[in-house]
mmCIF file as gemmi writes it, N, C-alpha and C atoms, coordinates in Angstrom:
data_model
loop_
_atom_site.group_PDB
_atom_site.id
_atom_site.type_symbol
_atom_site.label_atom_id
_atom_site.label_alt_id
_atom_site.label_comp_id
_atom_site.label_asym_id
_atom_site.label_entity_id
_atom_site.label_seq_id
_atom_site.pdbx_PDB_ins_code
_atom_site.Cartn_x
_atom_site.Cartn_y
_atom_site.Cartn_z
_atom_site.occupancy
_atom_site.B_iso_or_equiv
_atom_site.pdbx_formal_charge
_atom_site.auth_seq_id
_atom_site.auth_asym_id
_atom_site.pdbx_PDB_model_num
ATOM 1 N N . UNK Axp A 1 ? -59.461 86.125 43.856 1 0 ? 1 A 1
ATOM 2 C CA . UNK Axp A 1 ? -59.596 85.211 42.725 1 0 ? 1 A 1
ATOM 3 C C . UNK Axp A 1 ? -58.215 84.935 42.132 1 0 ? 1 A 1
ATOM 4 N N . UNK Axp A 2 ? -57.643 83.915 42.14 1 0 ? 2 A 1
ATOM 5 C CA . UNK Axp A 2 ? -56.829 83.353 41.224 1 0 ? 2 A 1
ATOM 6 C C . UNK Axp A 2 ? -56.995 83.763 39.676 1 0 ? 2 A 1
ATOM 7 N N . UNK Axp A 3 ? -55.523 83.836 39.682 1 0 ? 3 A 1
ATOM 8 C CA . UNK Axp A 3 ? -55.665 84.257 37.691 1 0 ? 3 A 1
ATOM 9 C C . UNK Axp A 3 ? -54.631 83.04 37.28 1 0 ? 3 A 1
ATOM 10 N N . UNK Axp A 4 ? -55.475 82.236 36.141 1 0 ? 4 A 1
ATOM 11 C CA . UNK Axp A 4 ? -55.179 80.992 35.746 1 0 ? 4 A 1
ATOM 12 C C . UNK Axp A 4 ? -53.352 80.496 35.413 1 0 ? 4 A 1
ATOM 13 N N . UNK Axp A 5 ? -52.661 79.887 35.958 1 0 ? 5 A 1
ATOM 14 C CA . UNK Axp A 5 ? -51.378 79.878 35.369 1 0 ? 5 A 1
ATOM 15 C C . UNK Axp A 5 ? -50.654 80.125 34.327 1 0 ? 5 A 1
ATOM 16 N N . UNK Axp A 6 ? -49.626 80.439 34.101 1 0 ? 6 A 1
ATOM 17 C CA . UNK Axp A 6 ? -48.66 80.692 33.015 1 0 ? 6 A 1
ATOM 18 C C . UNK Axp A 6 ? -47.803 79.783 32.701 1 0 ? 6 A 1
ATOM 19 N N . UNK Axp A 7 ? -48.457 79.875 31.3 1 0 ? 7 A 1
ATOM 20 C CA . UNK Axp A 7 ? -47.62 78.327 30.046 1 0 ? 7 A 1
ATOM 21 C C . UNK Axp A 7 ? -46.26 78.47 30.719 1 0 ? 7 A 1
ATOM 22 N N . UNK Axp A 8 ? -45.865 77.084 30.887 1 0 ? 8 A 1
ATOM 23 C CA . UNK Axp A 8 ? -44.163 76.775 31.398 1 0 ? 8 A 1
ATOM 24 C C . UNK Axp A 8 ? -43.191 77.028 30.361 1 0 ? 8 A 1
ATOM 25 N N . UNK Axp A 9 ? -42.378 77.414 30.372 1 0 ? 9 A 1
ATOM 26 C CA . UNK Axp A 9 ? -41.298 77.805 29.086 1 0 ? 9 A 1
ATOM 27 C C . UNK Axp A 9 ? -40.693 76.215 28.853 1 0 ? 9 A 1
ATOM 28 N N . UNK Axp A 10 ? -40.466 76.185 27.482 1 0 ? 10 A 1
ATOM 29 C CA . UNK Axp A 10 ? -39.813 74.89 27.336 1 0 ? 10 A 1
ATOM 30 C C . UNK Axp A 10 ? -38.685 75.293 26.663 1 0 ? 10 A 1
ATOM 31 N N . UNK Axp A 11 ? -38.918 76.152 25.846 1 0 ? 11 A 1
ATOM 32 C CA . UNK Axp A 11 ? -37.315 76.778 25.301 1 0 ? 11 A 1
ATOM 33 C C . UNK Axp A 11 ? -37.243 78.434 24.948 1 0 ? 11 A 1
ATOM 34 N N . UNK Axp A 12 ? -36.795 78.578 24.353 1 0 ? 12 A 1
ATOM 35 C CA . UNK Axp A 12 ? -36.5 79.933 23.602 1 0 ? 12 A 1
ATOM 36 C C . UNK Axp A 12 ? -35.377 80.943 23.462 1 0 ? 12 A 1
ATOM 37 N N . UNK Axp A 13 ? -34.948 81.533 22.544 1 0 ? 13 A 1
ATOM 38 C CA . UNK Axp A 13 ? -34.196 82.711 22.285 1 0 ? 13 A 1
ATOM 39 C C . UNK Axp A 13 ? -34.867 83.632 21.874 1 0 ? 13 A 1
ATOM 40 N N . UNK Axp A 14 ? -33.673 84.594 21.104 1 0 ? 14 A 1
ATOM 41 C CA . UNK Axp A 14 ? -34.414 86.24 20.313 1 0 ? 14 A 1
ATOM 42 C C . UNK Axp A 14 ? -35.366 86.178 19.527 1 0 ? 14 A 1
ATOM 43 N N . UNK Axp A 15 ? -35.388 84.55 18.992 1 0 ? 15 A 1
ATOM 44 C CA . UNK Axp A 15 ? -36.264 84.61 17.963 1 0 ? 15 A 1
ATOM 45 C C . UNK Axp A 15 ? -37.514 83.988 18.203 1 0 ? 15 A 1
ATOM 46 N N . UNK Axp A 16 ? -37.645 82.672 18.91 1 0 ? 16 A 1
ATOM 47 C CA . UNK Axp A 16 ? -38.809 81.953 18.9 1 0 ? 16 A 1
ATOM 48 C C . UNK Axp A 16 ? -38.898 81.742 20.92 1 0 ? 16 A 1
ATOM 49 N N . UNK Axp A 17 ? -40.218 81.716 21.098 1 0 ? 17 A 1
ATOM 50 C CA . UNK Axp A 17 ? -40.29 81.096 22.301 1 0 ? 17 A 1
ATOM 51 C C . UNK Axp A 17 ? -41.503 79.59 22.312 1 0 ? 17 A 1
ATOM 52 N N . UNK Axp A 18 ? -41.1 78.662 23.173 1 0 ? 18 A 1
ATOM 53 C CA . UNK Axp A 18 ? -42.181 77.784 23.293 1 0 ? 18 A 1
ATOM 54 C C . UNK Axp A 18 ? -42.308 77.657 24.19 1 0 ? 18 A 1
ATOM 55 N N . UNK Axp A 19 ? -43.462 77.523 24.605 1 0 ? 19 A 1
ATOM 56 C CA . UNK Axp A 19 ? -43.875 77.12 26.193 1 0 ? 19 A 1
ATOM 57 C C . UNK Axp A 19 ? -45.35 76.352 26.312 1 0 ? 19 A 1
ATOM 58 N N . UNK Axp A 20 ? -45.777 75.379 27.425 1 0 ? 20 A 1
ATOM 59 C CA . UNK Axp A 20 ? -46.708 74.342 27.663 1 0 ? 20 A 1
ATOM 60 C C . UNK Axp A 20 ? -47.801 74.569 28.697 1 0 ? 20 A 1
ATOM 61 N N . UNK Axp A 21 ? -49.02 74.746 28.239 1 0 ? 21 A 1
ATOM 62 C CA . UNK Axp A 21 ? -49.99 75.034 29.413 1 0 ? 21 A 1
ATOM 63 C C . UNK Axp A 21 ? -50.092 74.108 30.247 1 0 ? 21 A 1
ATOM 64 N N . UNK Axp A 22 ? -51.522 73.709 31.04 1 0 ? 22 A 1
ATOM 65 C CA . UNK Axp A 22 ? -51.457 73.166 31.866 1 0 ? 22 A 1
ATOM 66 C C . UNK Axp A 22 ? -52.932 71.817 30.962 1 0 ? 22 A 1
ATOM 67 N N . UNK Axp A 23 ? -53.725 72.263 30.222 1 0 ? 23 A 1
ATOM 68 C CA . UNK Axp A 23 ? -53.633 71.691 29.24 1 0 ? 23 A 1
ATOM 69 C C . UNK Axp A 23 ? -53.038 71.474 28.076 1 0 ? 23 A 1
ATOM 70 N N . UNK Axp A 24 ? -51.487 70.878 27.994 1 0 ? 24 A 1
ATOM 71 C CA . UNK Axp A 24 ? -51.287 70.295 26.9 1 0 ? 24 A 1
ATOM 72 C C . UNK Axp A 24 ? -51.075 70.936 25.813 1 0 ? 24 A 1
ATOM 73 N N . UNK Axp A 25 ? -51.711 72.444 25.42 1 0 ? 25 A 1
ATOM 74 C CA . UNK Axp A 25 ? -51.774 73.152 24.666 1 0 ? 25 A 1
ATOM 75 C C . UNK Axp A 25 ? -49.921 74.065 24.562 1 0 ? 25 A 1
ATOM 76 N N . UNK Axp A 26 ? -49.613 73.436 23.397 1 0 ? 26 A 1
ATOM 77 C CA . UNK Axp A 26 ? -47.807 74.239 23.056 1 0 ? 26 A 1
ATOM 78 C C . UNK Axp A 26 ? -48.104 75.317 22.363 1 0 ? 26 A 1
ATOM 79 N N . UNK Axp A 27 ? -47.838 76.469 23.004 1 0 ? 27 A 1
ATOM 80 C CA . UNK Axp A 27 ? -47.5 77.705 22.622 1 0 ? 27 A 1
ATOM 81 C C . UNK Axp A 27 ? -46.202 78.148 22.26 1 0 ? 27 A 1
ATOM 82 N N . UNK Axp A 28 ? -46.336 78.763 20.535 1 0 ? 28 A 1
ATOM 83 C CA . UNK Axp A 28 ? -45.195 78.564 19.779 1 0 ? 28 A 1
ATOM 84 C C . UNK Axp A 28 ? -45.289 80.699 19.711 1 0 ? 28 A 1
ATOM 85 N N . UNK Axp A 29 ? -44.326 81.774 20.093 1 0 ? 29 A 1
ATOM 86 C CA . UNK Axp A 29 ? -44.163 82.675 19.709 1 0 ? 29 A 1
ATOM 87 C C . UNK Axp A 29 ? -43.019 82.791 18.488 1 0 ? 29 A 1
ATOM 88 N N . UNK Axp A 30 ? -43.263 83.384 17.559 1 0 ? 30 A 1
ATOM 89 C CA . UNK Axp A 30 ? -42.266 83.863 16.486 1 0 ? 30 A 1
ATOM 90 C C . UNK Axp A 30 ? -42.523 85.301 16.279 1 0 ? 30 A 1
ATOM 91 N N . UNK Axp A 31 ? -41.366 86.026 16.91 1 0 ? 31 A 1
ATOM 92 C CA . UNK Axp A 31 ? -41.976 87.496 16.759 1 0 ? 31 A 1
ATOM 93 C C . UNK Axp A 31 ? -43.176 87.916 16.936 1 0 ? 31 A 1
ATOM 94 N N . UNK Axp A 32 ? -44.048 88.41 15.688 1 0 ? 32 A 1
ATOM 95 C CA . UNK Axp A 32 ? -45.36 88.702 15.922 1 0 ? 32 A 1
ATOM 96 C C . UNK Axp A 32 ? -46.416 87.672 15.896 1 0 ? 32 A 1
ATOM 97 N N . UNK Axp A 33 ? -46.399 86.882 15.525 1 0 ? 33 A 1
ATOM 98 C CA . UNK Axp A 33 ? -46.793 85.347 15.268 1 0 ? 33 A 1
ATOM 99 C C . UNK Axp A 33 ? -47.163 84.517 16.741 1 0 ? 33 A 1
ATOM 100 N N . UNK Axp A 34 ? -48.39 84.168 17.244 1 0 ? 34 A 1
ATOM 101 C CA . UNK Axp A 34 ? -48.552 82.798 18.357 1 0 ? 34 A 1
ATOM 102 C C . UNK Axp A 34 ? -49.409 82.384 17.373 1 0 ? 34 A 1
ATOM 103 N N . UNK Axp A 35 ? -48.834 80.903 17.744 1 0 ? 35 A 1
ATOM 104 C CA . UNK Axp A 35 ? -49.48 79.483 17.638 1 0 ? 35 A 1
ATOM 105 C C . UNK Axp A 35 ? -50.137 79.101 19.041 1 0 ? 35 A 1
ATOM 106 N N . UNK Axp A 36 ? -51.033 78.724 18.737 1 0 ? 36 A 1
ATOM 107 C CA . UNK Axp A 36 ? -51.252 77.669 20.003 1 0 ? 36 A 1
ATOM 108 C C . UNK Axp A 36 ? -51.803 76.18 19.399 1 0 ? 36 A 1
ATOM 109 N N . UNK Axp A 37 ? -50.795 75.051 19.592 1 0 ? 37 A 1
ATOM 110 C CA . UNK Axp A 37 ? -51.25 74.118 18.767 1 0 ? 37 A 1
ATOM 111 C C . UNK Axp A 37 ? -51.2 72.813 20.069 1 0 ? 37 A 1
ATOM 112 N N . UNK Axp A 38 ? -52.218 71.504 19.641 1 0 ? 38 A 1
ATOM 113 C CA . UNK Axp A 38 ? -52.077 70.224 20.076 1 0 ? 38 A 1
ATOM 114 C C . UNK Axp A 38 ? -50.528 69.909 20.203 1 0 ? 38 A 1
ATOM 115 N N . UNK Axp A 39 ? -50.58 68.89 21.012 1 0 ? 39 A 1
ATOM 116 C CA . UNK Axp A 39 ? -49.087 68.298 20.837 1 0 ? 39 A 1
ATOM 117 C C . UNK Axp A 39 ? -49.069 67.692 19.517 1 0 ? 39 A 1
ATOM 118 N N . UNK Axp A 40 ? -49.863 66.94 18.805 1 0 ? 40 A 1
ATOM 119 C CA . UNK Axp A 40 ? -49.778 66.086 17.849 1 0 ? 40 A 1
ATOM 120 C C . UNK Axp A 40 ? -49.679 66.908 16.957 1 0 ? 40 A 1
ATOM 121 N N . UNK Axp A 41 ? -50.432 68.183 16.413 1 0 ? 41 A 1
ATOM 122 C CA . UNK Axp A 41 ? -50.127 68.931 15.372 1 0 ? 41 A 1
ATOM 123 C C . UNK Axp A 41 ? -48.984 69.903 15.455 1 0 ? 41 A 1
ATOM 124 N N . UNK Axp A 42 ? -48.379 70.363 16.489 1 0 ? 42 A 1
ATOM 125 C CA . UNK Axp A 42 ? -46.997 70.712 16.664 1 0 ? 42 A 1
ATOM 126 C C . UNK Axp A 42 ? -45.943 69.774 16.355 1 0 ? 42 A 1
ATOM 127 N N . UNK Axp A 43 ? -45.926 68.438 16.651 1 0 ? 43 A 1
ATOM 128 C CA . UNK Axp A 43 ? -44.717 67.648 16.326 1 0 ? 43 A 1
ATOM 129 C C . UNK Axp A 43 ? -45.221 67.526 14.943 1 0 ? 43 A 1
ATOM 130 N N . UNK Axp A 44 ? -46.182 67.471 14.11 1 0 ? 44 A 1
ATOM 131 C CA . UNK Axp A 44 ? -46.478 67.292 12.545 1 0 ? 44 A 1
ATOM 132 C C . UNK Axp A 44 ? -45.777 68.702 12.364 1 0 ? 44 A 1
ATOM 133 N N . UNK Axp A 45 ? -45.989 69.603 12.261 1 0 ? 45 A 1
ATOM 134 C CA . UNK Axp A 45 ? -45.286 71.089 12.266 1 0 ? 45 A 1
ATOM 135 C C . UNK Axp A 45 ? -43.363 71.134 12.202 1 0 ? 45 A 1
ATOM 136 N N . UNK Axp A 46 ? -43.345 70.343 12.772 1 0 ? 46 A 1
ATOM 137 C CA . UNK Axp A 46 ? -41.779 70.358 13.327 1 0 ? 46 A 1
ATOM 138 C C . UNK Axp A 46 ? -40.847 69.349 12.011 1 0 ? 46 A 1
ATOM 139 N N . UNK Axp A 47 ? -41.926 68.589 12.352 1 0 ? 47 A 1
ATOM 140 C CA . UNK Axp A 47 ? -41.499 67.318 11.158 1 0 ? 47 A 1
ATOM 141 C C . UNK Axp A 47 ? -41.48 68.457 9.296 1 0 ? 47 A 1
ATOM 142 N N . UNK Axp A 48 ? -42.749 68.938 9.226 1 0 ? 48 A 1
ATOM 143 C CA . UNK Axp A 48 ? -42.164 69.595 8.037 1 0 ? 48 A 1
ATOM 144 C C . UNK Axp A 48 ? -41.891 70.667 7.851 1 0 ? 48 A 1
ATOM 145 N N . UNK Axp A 49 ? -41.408 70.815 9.036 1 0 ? 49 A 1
ATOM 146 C CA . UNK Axp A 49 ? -40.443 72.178 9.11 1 0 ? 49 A 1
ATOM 147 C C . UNK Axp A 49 ? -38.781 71.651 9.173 1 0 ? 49 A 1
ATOM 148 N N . UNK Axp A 50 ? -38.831 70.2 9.233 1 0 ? 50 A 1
ATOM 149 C CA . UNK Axp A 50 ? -37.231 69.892 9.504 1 0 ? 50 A 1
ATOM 150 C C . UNK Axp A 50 ? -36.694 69.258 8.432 1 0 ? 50 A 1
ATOM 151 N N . UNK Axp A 51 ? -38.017 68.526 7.699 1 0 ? 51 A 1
ATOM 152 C CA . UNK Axp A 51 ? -37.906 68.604 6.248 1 0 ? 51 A 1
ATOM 153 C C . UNK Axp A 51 ? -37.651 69.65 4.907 1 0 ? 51 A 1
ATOM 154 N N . UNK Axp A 52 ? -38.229 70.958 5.336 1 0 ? 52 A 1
ATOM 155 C CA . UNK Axp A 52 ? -37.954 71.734 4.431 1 0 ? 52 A 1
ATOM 156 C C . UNK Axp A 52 ? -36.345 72.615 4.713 1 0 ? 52 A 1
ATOM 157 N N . UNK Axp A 53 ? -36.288 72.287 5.71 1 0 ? 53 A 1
ATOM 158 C CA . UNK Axp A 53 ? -34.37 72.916 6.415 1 0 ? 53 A 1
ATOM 159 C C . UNK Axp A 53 ? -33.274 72.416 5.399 1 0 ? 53 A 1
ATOM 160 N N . UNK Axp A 54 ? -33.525 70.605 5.407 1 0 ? 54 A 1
ATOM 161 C CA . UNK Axp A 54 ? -33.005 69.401 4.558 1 0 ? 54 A 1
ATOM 162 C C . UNK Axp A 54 ? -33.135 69.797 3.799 1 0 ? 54 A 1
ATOM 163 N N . UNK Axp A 55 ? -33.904 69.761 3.281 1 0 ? 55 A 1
ATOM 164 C CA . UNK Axp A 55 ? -34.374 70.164 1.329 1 0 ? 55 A 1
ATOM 165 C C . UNK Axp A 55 ? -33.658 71.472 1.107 1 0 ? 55 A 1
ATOM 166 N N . UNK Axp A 56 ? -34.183 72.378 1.877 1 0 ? 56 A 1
ATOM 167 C CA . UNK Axp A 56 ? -32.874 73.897 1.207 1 0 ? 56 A 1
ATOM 168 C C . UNK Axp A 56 ? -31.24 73.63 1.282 1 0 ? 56 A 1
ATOM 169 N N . UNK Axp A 57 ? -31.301 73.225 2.664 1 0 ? 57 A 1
ATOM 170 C CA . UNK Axp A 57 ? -29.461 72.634 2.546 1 0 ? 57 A 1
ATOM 171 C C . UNK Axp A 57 ? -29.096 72.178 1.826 1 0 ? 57 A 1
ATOM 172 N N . UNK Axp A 58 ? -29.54 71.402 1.186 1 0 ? 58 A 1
ATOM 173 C CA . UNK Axp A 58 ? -29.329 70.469 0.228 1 0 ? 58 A 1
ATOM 174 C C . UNK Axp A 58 ? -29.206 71.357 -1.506 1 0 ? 58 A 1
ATOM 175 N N . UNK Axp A 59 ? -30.259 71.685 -1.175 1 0 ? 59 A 1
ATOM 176 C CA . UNK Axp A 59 ? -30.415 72.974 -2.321 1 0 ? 59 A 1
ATOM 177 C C . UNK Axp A 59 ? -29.464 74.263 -2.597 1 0 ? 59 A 1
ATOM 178 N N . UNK Axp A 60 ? -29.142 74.26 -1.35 1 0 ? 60 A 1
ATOM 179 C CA . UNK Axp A 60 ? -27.868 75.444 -1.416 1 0 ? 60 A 1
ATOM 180 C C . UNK Axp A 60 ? -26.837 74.742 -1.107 1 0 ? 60 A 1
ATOM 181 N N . UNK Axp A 61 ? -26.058 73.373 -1.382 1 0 ? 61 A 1
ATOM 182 C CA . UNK Axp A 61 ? -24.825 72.886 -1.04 1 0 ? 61 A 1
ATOM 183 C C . UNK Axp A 61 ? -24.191 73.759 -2.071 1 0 ? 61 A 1
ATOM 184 N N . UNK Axp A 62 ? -22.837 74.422 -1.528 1 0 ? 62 A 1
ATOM 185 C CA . UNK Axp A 62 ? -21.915 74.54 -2.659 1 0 ? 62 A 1
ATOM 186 C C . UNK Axp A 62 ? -20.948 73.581 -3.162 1 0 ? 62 A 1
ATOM 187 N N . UNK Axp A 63 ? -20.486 73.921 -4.493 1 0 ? 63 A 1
ATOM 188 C CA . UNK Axp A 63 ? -20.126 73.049 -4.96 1 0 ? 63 A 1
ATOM 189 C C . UNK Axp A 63 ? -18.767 72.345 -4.044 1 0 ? 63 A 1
ATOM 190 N N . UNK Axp A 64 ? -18.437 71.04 -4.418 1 0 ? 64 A 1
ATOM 191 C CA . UNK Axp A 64 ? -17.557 70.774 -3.293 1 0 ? 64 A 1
ATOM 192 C C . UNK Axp A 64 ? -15.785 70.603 -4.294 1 0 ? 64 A 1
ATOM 193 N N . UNK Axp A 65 ? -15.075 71.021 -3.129 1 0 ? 65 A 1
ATOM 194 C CA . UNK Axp A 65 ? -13.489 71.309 -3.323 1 0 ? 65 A 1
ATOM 195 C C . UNK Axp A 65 ? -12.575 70.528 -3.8 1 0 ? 65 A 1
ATOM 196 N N . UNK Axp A 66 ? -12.107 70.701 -4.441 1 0 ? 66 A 1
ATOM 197 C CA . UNK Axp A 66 ? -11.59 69.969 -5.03 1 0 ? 66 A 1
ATOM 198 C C . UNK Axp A 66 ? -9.467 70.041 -5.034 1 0 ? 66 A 1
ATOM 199 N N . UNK Axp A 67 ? -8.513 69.182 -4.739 1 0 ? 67 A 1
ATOM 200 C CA . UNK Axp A 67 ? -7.339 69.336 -4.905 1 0 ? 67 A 1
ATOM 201 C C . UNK Axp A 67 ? -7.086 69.378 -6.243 1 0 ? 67 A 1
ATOM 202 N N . UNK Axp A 68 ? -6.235 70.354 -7.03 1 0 ? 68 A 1
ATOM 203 C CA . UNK Axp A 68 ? -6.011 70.241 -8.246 1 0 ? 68 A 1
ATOM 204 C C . UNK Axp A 68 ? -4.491 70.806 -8.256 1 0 ? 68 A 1
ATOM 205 N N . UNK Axp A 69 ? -3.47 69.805 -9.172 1 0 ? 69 A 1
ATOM 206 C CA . UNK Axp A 69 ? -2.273 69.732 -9.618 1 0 ? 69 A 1
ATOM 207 C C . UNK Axp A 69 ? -1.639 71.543 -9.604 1 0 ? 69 A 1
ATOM 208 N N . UNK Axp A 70 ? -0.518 71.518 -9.248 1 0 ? 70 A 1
ATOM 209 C CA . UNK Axp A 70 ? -0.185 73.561 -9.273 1 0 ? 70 A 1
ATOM 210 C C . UNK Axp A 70 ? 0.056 73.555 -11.036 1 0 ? 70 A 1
ATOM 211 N N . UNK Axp A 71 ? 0.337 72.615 -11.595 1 0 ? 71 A 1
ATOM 212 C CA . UNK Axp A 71 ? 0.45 72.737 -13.134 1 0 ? 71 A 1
ATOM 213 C C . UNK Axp A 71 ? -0.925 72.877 -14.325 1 0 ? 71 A 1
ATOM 214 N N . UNK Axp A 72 ? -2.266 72.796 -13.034 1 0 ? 72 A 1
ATOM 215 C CA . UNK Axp A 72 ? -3.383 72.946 -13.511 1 0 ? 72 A 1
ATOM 216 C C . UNK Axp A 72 ? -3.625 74.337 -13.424 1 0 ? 72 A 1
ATOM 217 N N . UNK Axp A 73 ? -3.101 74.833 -12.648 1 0 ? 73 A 1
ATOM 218 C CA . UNK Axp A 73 ? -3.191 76.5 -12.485 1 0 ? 73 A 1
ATOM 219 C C . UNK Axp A 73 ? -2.923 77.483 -13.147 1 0 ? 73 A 1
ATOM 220 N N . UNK Axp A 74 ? -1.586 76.97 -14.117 1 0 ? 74 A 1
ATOM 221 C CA . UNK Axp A 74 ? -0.881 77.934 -14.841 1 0 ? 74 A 1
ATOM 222 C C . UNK Axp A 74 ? -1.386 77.717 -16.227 1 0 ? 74 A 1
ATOM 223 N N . UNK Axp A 75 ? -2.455 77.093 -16.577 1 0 ? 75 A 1
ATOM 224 C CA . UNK Axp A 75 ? -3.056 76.746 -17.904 1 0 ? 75 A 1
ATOM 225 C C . UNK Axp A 75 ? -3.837 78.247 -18.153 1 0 ? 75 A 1
């Protein structure tokens, strides 16, 4: 008897793996964490997950640098 194939890897490092069955089904590992999601609700997933990346970056910009005069220094 055949034992059913193994999801194709599509990416991964230390932290996350993804990989694609043979239905369609994207399998997302995060550490202890599987997903197994549609394609359509994985790319919705991604989308506000790439939105909330933006939004913190943004949120943690430090302040930005500035050139200031050496006679501003000695005040």
């Amino acid at each position: 008897m055949r034992s059913p194939p193994l999801p194709r890897a599509l990416a991964g490092d230390a932290t996350a793996r993804v990989a694609i069955d043979d239905a369609g089904i994207i399998h997302v590992d995060v550490g202890p964490l599987s997903l197994r999601l549609e394609h359509e609700i994985c790319a919705a997933l991604t989308t506000v997950l790439a939105r909330a990346m933006v939004r913190l970056a943004r949120e943690r910009r430090r302040p930005r640098l500035a050139v200031v005069d050496g006679a501003e220094l000695d005040r």
